[in-house]
mmCIF file as gemmi writes it, N, C-alpha and C atoms, coordinates in Angstrom:
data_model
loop_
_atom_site.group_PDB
_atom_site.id
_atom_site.type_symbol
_atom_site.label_atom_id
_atom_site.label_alt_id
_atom_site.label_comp_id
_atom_site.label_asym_id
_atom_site.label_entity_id
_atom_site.label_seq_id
_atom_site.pdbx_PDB_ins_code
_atom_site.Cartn_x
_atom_site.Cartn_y
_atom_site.Cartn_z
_atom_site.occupancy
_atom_site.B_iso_or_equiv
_atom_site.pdbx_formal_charge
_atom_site.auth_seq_id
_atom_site.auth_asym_id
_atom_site.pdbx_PDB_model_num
ATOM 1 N N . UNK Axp A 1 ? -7.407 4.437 22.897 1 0 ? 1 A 1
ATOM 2 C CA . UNK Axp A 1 ? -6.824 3.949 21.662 1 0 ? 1 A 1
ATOM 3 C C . UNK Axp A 1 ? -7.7 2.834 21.105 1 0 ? 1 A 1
ATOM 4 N N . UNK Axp A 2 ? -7.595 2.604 19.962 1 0 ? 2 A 1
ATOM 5 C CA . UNK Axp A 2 ? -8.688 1.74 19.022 1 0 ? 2 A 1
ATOM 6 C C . UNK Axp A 2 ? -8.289 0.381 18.878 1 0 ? 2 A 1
ATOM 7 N N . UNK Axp A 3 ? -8.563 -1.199 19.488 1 0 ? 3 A 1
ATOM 8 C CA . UNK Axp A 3 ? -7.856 -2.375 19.239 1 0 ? 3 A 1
ATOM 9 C C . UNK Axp A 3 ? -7.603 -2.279 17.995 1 0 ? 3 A 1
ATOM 10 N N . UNK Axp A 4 ? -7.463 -1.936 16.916 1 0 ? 4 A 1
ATOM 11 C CA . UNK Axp A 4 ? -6.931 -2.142 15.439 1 0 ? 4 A 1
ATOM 12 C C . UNK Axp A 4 ? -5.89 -1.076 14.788 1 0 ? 4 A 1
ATOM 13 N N . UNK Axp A 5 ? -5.528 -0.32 16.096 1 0 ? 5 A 1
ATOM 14 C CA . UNK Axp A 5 ? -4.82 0.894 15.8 1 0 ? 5 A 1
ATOM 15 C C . UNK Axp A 5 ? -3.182 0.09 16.151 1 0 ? 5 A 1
ATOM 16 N N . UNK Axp A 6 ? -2.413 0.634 15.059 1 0 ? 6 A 1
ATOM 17 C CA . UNK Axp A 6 ? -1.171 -0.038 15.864 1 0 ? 6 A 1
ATOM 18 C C . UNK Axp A 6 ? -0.941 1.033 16.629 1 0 ? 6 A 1
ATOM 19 N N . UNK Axp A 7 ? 0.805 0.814 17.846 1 0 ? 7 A 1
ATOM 20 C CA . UNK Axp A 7 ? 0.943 1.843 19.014 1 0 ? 7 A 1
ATOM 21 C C . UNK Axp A 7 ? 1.242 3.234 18.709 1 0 ? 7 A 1
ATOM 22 N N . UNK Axp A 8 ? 1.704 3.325 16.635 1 0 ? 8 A 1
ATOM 23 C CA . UNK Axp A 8 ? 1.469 4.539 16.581 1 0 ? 8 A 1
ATOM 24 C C . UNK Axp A 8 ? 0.077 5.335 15.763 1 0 ? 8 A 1
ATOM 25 N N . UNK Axp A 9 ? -0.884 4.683 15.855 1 0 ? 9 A 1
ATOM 26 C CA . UNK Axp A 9 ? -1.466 5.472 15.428 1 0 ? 9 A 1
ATOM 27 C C . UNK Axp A 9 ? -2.088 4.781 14.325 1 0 ? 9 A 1
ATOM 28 N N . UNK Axp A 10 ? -1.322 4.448 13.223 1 0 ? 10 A 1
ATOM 29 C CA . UNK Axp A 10 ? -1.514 3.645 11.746 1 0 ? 10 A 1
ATOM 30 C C . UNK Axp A 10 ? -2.63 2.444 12.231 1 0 ? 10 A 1
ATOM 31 N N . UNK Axp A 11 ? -3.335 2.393 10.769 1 0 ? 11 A 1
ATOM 32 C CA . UNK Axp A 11 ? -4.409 1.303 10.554 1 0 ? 11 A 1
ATOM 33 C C . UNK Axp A 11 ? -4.217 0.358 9.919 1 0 ? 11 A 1
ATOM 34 N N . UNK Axp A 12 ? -2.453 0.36 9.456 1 0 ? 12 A 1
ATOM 35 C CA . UNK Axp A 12 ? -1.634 -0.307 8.524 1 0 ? 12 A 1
ATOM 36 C C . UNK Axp A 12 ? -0.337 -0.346 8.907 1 0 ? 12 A 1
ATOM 37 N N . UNK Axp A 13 ? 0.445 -1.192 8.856 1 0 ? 13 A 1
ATOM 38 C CA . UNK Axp A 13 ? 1.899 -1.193 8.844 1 0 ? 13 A 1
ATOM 39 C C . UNK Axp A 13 ? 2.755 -1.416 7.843 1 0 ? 13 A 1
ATOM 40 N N . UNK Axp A 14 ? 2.021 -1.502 6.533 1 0 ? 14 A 1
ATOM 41 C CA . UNK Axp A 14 ? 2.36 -1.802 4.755 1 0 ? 14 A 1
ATOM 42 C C . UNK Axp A 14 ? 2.52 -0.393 4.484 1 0 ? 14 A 1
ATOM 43 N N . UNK Axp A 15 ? 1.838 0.527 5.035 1 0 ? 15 A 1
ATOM 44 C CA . UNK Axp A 15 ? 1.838 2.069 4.184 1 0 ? 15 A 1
ATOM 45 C C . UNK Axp A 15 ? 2.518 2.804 3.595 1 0 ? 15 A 1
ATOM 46 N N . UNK Axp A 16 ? 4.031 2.512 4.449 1 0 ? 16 A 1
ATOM 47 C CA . UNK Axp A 16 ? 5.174 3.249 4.948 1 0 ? 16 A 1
ATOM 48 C C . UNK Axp A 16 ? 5.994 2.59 3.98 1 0 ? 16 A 1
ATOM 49 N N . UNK Axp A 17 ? 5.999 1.074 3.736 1 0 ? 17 A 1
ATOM 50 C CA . UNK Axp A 17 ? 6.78 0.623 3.135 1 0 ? 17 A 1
ATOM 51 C C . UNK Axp A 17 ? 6.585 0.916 1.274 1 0 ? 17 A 1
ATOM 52 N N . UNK Axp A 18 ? 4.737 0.945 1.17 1 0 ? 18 A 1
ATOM 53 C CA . UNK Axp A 18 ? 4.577 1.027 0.14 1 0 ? 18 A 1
ATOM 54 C C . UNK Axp A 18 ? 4.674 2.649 -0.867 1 0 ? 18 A 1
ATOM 55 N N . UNK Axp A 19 ? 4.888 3.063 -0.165 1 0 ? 19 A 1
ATOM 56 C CA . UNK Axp A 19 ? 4.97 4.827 -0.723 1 0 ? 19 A 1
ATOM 57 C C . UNK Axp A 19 ? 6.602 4.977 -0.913 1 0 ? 19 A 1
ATOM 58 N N . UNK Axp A 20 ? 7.396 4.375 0.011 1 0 ? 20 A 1
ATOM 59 C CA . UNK Axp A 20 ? 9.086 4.083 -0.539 1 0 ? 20 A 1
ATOM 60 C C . UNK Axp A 20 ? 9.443 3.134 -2.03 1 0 ? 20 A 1
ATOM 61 N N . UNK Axp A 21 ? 8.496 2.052 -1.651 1 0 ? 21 A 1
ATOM 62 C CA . UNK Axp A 21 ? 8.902 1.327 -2.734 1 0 ? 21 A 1
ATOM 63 C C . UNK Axp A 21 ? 8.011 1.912 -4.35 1 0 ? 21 A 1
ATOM 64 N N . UNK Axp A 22 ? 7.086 2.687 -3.949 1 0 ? 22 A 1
ATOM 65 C CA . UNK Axp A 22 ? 6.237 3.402 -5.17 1 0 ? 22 A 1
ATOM 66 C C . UNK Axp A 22 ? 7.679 4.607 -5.516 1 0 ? 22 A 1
ATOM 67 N N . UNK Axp A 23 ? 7.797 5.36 -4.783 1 0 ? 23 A 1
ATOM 68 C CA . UNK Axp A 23 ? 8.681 6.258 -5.076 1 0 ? 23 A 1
ATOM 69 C C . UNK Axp A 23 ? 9.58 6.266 -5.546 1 0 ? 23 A 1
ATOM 70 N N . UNK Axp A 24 ? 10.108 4.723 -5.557 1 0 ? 24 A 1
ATOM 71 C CA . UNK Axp A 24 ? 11.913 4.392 -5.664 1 0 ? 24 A 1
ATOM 72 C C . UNK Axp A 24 ? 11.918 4.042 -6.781 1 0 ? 24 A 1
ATOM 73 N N . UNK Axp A 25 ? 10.425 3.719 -7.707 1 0 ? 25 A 1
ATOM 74 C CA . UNK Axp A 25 ? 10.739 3.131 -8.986 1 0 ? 25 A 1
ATOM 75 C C . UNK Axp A 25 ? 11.11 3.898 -10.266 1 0 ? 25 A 1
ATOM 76 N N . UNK Axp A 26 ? 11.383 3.34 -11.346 1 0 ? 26 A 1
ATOM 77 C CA . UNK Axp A 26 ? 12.378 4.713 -12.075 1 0 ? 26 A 1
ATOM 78 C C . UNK Axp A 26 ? 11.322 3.904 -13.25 1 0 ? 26 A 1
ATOM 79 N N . UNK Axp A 27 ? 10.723 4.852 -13.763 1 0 ? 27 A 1
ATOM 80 C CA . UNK Axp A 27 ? 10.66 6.487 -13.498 1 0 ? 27 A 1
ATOM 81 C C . UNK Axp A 27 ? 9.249 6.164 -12.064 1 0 ? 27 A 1
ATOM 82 N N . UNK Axp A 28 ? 9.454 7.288 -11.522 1 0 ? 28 A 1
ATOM 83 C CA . UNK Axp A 28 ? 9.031 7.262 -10.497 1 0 ? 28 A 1
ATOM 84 C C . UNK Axp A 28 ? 7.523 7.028 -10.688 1 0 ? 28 A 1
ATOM 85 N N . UNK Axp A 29 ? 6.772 6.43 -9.594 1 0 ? 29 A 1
ATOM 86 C CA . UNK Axp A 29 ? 5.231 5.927 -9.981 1 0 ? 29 A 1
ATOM 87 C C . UNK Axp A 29 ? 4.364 6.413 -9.08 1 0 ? 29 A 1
ATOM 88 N N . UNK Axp A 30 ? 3.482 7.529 -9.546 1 0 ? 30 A 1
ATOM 89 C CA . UNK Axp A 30 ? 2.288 8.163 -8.722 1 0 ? 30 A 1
ATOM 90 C C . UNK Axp A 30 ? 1.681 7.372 -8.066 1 0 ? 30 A 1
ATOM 91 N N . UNK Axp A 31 ? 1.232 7.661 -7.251 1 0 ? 31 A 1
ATOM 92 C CA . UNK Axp A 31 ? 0.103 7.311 -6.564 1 0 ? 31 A 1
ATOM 93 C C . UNK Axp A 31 ? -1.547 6.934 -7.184 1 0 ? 31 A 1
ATOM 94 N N . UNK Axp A 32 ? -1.821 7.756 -8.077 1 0 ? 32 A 1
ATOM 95 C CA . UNK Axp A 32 ? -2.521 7.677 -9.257 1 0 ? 32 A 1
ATOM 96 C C . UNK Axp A 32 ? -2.061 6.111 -10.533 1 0 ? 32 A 1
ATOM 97 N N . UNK Axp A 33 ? -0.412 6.59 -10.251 1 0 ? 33 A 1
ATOM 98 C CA . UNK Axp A 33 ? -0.211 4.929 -11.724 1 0 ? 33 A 1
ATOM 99 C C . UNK Axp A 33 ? -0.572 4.07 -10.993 1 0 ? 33 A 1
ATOM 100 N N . UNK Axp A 34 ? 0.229 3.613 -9.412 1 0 ? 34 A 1
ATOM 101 C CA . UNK Axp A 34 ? -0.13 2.746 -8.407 1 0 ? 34 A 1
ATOM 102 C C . UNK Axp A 34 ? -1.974 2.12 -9.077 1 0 ? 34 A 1
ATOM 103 N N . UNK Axp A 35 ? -2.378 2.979 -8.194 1 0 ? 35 A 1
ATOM 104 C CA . UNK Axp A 35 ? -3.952 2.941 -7.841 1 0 ? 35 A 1
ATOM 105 C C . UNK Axp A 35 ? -4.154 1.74 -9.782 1 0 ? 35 A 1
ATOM 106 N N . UNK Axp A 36 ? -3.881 2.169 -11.067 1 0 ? 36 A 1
ATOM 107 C CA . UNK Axp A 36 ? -4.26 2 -11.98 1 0 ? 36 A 1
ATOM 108 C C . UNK Axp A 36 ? -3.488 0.869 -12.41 1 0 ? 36 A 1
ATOM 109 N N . UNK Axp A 37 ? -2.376 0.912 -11.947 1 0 ? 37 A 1
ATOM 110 C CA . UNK Axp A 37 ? -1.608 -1.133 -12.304 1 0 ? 37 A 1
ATOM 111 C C . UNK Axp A 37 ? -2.54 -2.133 -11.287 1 0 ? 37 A 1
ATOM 112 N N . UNK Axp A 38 ? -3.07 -1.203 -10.163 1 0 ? 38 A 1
ATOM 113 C CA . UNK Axp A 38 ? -4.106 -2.315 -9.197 1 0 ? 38 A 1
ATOM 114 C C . UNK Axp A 38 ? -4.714 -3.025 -9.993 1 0 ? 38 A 1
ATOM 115 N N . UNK Axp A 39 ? -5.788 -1.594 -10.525 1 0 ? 39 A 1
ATOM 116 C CA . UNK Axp A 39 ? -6.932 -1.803 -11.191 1 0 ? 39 A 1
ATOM 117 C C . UNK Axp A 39 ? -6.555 -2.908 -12.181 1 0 ? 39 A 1
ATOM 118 N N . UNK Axp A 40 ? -5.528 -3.321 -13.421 1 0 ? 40 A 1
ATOM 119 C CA . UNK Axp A 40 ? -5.133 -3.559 -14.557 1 0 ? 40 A 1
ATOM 120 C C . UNK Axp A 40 ? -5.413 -5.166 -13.768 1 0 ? 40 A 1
ATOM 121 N N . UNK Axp A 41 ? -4.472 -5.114 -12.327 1 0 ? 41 A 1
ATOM 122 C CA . UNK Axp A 41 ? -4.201 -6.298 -11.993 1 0 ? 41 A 1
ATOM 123 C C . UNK Axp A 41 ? -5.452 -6.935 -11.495 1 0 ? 41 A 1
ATOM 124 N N . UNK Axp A 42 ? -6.528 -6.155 -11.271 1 0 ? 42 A 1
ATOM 125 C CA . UNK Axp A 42 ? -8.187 -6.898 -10.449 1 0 ? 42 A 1
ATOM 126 C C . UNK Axp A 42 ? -8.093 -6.403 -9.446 1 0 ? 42 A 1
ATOM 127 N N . UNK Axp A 43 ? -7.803 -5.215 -9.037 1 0 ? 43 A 1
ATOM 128 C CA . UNK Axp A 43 ? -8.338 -4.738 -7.42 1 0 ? 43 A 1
ATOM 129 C C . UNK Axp A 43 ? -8.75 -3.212 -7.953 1 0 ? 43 A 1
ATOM 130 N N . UNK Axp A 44 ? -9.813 -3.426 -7.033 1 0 ? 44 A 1
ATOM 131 C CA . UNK Axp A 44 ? -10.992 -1.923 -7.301 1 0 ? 44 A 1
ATOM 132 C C . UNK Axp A 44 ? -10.231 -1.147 -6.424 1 0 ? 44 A 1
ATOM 133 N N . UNK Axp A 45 ? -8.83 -0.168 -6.58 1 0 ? 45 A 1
ATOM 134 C CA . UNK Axp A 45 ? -8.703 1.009 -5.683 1 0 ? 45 A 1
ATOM 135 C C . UNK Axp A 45 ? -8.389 2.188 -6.785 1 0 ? 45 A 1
ATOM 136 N N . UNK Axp A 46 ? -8.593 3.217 -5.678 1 0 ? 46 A 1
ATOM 137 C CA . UNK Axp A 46 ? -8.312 4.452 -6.648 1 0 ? 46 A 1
ATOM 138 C C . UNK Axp A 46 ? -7.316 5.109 -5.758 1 0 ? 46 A 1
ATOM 139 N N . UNK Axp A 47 ? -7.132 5.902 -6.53 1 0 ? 47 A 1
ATOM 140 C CA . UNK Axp A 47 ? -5.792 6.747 -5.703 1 0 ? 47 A 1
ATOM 141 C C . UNK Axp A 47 ? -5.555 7.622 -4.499 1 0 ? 47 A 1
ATOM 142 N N . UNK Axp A 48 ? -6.855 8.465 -4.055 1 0 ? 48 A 1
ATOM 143 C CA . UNK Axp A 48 ? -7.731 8.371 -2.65 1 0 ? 48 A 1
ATOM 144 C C . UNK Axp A 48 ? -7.02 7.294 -1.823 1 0 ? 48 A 1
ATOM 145 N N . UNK Axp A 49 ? -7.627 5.861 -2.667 1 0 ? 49 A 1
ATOM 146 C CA . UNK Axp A 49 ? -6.949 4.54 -1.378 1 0 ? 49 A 1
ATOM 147 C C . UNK Axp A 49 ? -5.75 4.4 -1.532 1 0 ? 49 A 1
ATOM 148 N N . UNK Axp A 50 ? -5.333 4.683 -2.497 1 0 ? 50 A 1
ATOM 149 C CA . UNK Axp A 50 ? -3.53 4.664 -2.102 1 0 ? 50 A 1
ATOM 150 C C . UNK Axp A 50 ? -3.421 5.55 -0.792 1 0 ? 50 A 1
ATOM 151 N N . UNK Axp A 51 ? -3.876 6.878 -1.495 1 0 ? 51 A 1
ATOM 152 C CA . UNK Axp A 51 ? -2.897 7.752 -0.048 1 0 ? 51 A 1
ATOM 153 C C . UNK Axp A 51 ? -3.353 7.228 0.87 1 0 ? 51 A 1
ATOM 154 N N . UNK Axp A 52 ? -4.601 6.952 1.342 1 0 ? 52 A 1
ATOM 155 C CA . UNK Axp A 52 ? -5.117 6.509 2.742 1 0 ? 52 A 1
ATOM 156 C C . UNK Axp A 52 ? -4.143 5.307 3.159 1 0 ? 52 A 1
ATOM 157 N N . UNK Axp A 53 ? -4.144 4.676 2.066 1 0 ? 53 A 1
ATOM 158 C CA . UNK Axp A 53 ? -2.895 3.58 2.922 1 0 ? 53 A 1
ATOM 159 C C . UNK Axp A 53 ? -1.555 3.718 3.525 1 0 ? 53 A 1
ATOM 160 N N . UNK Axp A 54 ? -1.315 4.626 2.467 1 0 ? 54 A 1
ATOM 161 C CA . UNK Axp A 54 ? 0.124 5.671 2.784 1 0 ? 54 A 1
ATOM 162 C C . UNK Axp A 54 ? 0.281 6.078 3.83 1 0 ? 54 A 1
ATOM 163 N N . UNK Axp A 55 ? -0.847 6.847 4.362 1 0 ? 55 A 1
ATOM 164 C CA . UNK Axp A 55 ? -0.622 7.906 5.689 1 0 ? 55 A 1
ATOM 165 C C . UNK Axp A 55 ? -0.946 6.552 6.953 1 0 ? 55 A 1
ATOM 166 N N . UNK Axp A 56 ? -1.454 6.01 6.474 1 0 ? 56 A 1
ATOM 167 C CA . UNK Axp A 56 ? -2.312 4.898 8.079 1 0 ? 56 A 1
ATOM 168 C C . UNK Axp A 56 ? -3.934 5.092 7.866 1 0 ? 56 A 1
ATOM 169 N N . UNK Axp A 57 ? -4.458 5.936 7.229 1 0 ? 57 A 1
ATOM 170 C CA . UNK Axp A 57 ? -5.776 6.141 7.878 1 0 ? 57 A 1
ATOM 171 C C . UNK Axp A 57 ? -6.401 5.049 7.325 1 0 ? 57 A 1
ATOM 172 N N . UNK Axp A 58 ? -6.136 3.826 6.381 1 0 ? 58 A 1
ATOM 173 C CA . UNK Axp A 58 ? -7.507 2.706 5.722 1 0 ? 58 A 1
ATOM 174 C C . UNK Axp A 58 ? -6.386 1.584 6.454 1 0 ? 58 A 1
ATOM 175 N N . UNK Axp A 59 ? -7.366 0.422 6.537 1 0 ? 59 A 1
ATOM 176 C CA . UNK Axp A 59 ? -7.044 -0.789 6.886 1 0 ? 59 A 1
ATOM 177 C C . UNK Axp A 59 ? -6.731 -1.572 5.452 1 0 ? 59 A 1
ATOM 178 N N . UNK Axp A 60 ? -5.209 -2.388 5.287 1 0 ? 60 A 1
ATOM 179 C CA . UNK Axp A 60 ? -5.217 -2.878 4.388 1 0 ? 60 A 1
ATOM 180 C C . UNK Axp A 60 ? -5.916 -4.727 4.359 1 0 ? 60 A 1
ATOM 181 N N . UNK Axp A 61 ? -6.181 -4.997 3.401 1 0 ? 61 A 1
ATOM 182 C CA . UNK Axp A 61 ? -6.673 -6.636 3.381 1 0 ? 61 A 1
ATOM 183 C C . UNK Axp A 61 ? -5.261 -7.229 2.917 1 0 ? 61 A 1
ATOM 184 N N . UNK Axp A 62 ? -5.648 -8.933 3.208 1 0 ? 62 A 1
ATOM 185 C CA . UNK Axp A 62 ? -4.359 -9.593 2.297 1 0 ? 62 A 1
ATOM 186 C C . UNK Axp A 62 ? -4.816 -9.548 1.217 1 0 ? 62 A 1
ATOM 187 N N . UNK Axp A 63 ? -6.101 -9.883 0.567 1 0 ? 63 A 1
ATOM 188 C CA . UNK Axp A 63 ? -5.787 -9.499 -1.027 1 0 ? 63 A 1
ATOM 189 C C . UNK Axp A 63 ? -5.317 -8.142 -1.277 1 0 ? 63 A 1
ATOM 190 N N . UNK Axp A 64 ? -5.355 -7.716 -1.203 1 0 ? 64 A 1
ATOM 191 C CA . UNK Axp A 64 ? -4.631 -6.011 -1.352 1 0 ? 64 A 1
ATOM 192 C C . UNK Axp A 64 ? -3.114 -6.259 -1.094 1 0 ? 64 A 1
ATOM 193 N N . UNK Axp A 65 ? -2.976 -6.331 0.082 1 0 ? 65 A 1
ATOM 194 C CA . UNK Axp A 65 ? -1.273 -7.211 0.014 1 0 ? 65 A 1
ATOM 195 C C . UNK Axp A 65 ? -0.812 -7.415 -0.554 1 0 ? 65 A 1
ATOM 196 N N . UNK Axp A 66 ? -1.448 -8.485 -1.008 1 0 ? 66 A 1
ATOM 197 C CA . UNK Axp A 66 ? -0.947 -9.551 -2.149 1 0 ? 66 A 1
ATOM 198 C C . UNK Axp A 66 ? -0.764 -8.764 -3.372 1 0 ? 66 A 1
ATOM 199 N N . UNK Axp A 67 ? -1.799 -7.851 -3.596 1 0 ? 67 A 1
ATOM 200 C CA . UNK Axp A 67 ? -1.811 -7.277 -4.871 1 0 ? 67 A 1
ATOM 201 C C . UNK Axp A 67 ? -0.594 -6.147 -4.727 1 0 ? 67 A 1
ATOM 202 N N . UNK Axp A 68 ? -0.613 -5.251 -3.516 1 0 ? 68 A 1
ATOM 203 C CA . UNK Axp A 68 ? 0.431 -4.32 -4.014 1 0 ? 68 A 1
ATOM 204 C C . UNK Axp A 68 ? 1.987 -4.826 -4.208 1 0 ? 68 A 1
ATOM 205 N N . UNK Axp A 69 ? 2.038 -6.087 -3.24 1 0 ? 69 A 1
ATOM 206 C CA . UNK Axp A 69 ? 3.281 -7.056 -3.474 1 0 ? 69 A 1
ATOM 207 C C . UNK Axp A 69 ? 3.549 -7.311 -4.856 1 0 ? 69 A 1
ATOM 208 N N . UNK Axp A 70 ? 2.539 -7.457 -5.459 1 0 ? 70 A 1
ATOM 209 C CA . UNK Axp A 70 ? 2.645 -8.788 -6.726 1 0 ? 70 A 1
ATOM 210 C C . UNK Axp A 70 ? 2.767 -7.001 -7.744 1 0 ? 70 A 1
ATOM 211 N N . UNK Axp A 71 ? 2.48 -6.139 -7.681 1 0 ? 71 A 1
ATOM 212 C CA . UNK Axp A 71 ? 2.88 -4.955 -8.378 1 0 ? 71 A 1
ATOM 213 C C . UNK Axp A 71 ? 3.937 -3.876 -8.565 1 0 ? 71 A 1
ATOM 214 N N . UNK Axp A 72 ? 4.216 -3.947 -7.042 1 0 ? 72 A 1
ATOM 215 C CA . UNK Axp A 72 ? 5.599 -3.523 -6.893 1 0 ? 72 A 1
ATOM 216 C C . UNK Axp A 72 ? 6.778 -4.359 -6.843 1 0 ? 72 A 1
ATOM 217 N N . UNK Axp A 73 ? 6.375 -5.236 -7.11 1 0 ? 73 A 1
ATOM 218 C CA . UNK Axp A 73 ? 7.349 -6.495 -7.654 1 0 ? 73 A 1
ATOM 219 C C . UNK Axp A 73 ? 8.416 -6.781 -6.32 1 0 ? 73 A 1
ATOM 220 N N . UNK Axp A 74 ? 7.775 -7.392 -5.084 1 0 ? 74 A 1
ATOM 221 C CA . UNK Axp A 74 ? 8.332 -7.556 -4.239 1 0 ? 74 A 1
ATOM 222 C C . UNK Axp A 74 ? 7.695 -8.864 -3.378 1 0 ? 74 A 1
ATOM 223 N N . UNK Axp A 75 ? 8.24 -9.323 -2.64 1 0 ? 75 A 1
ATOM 224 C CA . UNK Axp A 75 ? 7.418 -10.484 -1.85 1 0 ? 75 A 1
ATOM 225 C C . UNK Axp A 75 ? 6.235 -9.749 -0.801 1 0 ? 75 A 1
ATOM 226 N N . UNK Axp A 76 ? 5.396 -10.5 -0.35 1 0 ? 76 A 1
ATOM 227 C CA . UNK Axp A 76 ? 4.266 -9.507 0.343 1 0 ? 76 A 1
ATOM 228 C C . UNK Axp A 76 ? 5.338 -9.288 1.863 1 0 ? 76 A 1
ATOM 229 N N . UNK Axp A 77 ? 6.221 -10.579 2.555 1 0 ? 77 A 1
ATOM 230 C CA . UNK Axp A 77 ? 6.766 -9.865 3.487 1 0 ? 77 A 1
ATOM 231 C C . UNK Axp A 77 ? 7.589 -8.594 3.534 1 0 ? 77 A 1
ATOM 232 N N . UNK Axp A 78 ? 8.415 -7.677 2.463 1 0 ? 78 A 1
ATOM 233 C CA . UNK Axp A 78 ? 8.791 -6.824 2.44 1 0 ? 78 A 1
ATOM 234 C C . UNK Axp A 78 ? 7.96 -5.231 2.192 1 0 ? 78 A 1
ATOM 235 N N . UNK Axp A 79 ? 6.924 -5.87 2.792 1 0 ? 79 A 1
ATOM 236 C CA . UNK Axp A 79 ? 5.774 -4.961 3.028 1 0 ? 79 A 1
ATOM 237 C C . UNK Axp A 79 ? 5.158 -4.626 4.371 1 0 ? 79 A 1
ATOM 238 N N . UNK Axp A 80 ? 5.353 -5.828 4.927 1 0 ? 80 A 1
ATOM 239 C CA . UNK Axp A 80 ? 5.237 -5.738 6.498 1 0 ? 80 A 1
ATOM 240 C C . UNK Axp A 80 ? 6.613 -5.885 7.4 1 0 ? 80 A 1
ATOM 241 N N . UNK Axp A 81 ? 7.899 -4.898 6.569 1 0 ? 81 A 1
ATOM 242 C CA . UNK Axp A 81 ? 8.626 -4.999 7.762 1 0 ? 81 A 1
ATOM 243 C C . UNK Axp A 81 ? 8.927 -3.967 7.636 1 0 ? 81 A 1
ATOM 244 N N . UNK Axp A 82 ? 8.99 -3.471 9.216 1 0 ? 82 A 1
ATOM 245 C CA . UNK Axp A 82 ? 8.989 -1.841 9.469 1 0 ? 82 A 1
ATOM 246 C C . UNK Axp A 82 ? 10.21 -0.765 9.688 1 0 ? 82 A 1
């Protein structure tokens, strides 16, 4: 197993939370809008890095954190609880 892997697997523990809280918004928000309110907000991702975050396979940063927090309009801890 990989020291940066959590025990299941994921390269992230935000992923899970962030694809619920993308989904839940009305009207509902792609993965694609995601990726493009980043961009609006100053973070270089595309929608590729969404899903990768989604599933576990990319490592997230705290600026990224911060950013998908500050977009999905939530505090950054309700991103890291599982």
């Amino acid at each position: 197993m990989y020291k940066n892997r959590g025990p299941d697997g994921r390269y992230n523990i935000c992923g899970i939370r962030v694809a619920e809280l993308r989904k839940s918004k009305t009207p509902k928000l792609s993965q694609r809008g995601l990726a493009d309110l980043l961009q609006i907000n100053g973070l270089d991702v595309d929608k590729n890095a969404i899903q990768r975050i989604e599933s576990g396979e990319r490592f997230v940063t705290d600026i990224e954190l911060k950013a998908l927090a500050q977009v999905l309009d939530v505090p950054p801890e309700v991103l890291l609880e599982s």
